[in-house]
Every structure is written in structure tokens, then in C-alpha cells.
N, CA, C and O atoms as a DFTB+ gen file, in Angstrom:
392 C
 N C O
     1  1     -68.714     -44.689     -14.354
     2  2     -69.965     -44.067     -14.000
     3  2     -70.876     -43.984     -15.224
     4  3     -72.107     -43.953     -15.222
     5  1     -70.308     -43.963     -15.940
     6  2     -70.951     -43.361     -17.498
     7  2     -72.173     -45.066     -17.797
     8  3     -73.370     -44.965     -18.070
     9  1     -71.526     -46.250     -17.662
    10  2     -72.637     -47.470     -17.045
    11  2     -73.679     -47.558     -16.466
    12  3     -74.855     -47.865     -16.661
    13  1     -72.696     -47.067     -15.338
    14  2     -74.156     -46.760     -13.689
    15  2     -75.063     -45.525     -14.300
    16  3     -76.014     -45.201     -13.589
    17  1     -74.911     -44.908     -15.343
    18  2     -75.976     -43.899     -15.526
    19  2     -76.673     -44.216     -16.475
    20  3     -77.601     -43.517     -16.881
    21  1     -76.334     -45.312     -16.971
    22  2     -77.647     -45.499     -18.638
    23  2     -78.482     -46.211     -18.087
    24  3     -79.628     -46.215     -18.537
    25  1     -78.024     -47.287     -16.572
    26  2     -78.626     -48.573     -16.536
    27  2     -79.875     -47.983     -15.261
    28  3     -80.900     -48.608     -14.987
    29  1     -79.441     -46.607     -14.605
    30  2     -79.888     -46.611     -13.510
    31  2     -79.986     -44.796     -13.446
    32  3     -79.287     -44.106     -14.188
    33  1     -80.842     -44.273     -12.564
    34  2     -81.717     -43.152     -12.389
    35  2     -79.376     -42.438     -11.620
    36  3     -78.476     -42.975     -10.975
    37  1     -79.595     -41.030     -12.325
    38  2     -78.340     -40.261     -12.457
    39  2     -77.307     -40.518     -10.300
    40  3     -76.190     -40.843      -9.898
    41  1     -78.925     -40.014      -9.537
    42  2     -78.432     -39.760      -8.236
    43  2     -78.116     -41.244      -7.697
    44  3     -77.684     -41.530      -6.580
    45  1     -78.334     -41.852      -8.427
    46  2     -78.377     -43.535      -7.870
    47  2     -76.662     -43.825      -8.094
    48  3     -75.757     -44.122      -7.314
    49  1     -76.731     -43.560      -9.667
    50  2     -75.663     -43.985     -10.133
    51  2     -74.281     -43.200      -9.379
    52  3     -73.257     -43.822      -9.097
    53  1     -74.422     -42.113      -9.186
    54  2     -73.449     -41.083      -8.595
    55  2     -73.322     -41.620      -7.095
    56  3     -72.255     -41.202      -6.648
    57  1     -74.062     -42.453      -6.069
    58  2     -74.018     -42.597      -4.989
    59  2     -73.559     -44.282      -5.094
    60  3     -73.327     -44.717      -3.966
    61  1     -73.442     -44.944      -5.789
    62  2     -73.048     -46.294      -6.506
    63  2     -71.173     -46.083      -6.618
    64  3     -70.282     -46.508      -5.882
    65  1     -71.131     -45.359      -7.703
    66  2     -69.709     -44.589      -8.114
    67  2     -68.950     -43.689      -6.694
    68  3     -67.797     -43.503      -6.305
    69  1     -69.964     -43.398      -6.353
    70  2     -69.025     -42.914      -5.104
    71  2     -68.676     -43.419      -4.054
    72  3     -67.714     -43.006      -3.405
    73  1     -69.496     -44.515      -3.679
    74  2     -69.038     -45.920      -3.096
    75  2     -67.497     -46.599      -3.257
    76  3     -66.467     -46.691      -2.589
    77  1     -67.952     -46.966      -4.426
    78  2     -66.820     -47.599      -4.726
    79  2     -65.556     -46.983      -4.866
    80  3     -64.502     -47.600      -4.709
    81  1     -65.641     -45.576      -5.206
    82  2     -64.639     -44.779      -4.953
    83  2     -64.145     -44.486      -3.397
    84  3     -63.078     -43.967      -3.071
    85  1     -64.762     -44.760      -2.887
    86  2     -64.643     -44.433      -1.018
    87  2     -63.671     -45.609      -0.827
    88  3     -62.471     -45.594      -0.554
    89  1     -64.707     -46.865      -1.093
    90  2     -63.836     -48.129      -0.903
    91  2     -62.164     -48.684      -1.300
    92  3     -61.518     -49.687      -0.995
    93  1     -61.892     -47.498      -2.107
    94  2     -60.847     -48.423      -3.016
    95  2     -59.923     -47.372      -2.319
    96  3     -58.700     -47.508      -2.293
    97  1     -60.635     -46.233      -1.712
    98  2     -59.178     -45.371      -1.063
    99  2     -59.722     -45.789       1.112
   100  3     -59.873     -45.081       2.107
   101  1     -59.801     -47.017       0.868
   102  2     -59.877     -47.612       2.423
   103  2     -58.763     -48.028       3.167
   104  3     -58.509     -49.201       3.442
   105  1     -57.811     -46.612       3.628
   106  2     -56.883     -46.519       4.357
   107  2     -57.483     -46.792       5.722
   108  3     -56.741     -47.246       6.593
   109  1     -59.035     -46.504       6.044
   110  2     -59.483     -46.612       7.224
   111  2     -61.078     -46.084       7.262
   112  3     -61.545     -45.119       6.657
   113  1     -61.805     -47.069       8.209
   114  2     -63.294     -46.209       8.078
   115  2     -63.456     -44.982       8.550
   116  3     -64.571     -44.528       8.294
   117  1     -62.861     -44.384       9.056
   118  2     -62.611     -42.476       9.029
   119  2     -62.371     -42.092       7.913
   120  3     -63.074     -41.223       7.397
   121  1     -61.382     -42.616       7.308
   122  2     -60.609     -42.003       5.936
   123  2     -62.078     -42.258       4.921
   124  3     -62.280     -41.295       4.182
   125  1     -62.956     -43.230       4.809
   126  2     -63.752     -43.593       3.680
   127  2     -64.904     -42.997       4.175
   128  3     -65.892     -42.980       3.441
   129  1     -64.962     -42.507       5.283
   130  2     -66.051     -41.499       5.858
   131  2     -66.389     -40.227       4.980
   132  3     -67.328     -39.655       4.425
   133  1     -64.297     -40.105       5.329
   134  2     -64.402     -38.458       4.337
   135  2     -64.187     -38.295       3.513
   136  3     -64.040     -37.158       3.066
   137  1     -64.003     -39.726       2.632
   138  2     -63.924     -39.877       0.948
   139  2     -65.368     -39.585       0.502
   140  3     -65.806     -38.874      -0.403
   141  1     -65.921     -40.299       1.352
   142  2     -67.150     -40.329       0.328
   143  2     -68.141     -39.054       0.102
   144  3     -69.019     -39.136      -0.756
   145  1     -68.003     -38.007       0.798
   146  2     -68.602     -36.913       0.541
   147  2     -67.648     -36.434      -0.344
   148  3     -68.152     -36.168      -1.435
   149  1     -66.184     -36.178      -0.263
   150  2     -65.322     -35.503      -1.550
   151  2     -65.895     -36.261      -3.255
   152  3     -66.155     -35.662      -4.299
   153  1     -65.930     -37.672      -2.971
   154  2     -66.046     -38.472      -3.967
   155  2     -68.027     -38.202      -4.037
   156  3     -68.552     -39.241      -4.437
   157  1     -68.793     -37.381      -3.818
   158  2     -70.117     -37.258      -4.515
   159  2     -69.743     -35.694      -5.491
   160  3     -70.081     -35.387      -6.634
   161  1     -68.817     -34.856      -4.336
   162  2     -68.823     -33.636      -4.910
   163  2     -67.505     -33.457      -6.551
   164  3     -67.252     -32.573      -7.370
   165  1     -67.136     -34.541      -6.338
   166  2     -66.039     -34.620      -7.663
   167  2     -67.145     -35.287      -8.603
   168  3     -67.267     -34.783      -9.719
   169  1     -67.801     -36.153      -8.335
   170  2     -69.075     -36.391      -9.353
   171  2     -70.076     -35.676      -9.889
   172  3     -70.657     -35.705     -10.975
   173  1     -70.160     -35.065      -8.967
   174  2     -71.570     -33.842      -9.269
   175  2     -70.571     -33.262     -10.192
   176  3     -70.594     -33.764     -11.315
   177  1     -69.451     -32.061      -9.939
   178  2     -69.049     -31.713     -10.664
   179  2     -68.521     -32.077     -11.966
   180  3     -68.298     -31.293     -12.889
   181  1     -68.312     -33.525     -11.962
   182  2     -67.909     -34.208     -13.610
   183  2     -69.544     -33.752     -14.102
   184  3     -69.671     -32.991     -15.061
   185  1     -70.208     -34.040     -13.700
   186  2     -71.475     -34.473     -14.357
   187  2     -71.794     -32.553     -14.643
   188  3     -72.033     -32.203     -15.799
   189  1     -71.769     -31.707     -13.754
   190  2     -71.821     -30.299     -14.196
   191  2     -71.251     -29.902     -15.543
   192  3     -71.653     -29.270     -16.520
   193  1     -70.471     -30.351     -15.292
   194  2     -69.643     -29.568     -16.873
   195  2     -69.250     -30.589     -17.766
   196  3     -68.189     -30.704     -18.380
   197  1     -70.570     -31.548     -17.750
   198  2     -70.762     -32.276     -18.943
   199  2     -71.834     -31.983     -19.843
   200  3     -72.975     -31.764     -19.434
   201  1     -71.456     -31.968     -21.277
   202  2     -72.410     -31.324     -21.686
   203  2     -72.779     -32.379     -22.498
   204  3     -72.020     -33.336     -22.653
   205  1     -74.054     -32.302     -23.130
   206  2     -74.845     -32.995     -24.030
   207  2     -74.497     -34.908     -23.186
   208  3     -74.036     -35.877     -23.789
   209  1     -74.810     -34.865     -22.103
   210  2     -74.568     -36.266     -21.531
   211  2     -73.181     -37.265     -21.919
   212  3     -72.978     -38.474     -22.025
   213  1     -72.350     -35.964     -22.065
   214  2     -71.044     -37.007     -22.644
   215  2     -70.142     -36.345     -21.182
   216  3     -69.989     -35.189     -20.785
   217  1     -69.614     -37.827     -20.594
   218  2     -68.691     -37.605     -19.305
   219  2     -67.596     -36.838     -19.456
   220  3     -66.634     -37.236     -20.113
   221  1     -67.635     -35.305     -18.686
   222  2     -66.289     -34.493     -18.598
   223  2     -65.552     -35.156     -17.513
   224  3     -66.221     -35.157     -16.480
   225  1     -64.305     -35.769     -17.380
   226  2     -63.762     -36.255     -16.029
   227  2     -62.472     -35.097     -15.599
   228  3     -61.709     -35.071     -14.634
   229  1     -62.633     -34.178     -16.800
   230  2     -61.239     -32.969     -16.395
   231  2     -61.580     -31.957     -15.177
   232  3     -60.689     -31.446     -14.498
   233  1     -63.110     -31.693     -14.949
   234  2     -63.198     -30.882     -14.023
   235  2     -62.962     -31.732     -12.595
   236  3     -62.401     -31.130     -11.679
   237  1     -63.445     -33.328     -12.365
   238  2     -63.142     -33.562     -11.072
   239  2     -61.165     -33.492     -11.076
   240  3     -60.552     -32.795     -10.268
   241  1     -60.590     -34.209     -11.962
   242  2     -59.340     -34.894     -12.037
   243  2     -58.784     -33.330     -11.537
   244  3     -57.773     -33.236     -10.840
   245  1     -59.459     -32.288     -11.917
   246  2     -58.349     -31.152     -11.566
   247  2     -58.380     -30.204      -9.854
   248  3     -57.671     -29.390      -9.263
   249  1     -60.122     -31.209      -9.542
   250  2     -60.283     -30.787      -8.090
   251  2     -59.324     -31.507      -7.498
   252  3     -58.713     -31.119      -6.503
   253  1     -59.109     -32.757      -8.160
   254  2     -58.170     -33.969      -7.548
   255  2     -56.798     -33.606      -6.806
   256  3     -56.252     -33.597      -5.703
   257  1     -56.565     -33.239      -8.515
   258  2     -54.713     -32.532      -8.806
   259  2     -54.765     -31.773      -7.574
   260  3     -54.021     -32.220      -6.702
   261  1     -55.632     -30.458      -7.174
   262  2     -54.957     -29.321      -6.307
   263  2     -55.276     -29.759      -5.040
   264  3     -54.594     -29.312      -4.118
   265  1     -56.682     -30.990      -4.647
   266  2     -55.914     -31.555      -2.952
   267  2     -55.149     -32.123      -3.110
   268  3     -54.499     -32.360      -2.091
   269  1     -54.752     -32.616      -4.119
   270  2     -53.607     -33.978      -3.642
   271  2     -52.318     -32.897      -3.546
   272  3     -51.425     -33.205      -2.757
   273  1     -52.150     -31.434      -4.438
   274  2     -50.758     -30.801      -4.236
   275  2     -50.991     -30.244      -2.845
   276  3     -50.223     -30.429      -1.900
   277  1     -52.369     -29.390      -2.791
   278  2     -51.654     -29.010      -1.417
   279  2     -51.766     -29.792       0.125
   280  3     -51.339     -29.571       1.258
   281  1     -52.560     -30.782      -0.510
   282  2     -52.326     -31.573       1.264
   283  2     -50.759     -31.926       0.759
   284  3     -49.972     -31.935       1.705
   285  1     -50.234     -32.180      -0.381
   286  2     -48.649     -33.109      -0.027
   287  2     -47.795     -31.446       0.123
   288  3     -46.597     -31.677      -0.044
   289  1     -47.962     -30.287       0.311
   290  2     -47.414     -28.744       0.428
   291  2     -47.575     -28.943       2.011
   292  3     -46.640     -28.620       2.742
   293  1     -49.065     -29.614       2.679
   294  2     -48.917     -29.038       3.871
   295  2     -47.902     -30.469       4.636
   296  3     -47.201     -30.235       5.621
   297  1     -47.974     -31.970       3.986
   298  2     -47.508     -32.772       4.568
   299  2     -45.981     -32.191       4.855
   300  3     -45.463     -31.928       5.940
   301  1     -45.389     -32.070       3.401
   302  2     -44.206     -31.268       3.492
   303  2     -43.684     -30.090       4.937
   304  3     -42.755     -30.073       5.745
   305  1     -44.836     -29.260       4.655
   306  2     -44.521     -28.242       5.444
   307  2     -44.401     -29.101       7.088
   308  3     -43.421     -28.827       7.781
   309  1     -45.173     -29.852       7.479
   310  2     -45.143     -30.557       8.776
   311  2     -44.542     -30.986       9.093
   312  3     -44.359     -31.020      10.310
   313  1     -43.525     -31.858       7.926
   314  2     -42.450     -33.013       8.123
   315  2     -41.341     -32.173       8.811
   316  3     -40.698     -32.497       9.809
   317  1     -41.213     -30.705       7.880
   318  2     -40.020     -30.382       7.749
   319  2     -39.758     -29.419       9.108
   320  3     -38.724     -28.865       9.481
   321  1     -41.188     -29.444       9.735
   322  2     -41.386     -28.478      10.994
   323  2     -40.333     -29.620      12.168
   324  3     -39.235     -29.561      12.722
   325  1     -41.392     -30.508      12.080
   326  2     -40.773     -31.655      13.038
   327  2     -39.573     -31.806      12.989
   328  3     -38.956     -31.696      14.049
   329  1     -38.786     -32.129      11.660
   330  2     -37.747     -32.037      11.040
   331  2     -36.625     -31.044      12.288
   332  3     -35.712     -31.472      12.995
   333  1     -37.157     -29.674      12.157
   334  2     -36.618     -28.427      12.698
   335  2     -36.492     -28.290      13.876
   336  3     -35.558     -27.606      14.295
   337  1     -37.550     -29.007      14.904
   338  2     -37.977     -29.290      16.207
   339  2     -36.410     -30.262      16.438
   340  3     -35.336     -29.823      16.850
   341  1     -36.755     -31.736      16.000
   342  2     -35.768     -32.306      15.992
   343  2     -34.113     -31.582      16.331
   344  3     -33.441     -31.408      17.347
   345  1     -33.977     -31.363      15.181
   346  2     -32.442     -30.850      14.947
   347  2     -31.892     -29.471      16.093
   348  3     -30.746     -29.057      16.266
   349  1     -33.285     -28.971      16.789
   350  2     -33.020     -28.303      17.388
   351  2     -32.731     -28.728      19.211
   352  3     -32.124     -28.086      20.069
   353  1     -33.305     -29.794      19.281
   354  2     -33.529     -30.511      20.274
   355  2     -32.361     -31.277      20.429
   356  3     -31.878     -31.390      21.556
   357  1     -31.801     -31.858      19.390
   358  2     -30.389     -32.216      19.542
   359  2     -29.350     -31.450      19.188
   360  3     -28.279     -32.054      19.128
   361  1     -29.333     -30.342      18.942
   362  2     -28.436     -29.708      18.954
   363  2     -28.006     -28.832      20.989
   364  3     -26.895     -28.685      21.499
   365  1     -29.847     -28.349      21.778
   366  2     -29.764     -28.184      22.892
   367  2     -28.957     -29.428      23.813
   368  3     -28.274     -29.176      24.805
   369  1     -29.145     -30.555      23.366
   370  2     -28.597     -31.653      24.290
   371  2     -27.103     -32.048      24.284
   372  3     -26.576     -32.814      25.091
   373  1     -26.400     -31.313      23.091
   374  2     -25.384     -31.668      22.555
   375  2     -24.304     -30.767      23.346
   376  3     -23.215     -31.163      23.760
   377  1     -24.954     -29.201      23.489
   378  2     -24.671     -28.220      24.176
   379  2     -24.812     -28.529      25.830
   380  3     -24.040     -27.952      26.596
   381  1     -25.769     -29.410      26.321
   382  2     -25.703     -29.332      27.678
   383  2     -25.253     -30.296      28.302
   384  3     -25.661     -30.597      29.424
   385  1     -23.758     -31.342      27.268
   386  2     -23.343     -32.211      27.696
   387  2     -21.549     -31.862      27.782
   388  3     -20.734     -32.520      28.428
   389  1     -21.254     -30.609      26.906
   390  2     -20.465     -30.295      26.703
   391  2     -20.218     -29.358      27.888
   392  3     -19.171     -28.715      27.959
């Protein structure tokens, strides 16, 4: 981004960068739907708590860090639901054969 901003006006460059950031996490055009608004607001914020025009990338990388822990907390939590469903479901069938 730090490119896209010398060569080109800041909101340009941030909507350029966030493009391509959408694109490269193209699991699906839904999924890059809702990248690309996360991926303006992780930019804005690099660019917030940059000071004197030198790129901070620690404030997005750490918005990053805590969706990526807790969506993989809630994937977890889901797996292990199903998981529970499961084991319970065969354990009822196991019982009503006996």
C-alpha cells in the first residue's frame, strides 16, 4: 500500500489495496463481498495509527490476530457441538438395538 499511496490520491490507494486483498482471500464471491469491507477497515486503521506517513501494519495485523482466534474459538466450539450431537445419536441407536 505504502506504493499505491505516493503514486496515487490516499482513498484511491486504500480502495486499490483492498481489492486486491479481497481477491487473494477468493474462497467465493460472498466471501470477497465480506472481505472487502473488513479489508478497507484494517486499512483505514493501519493508516490511523500511522504517524508522520510511515506505514503502522501492527494495528490492522492485530485486528487480524483476534478474528482469525475467535472465529477458529467459535469454529471449534461448532465442530465439537456436532461432534456431541453425533456421539449422542449413536450412542441412542446402539441402545435401541440392544
Amino acid at each position: 500500500m505504502n506504493f499505491l499511496m505516493q503514486k496515487m490520491d490516499l482513498h484511491v490507494a486504500i480502495l486499490i489495496s483492498s481489492l486486491i486483498f479481497a481477491i487473494c482471500h477468493c474462497y467465493s464471491l460472498s466471501y470477497i463481498v465480506l472481505v472487502l469491507p473488513i479489508s478497507l477497515y484494517l486499512s483505514y486503521a493501519a493508516i490511523l495509527f500511522s504517524p508522520d506517513h510511515q506505514l503502522n501494519l501492527v494495528p490492522a495485523i492485530l485486528i487480524h490476530s483476534f478474528y482469525d482466534f475467535f472465529a477458529f474459538i467459535y469454529i471449534l466450539y461448532e465442530y465439537r457441538k456436532k461432534q456431541k450431537k453425533l456421539y449422542e445419536s449413536r450412542g441412542n441407536a446402539e441402545s435401541a438395538e440392544a
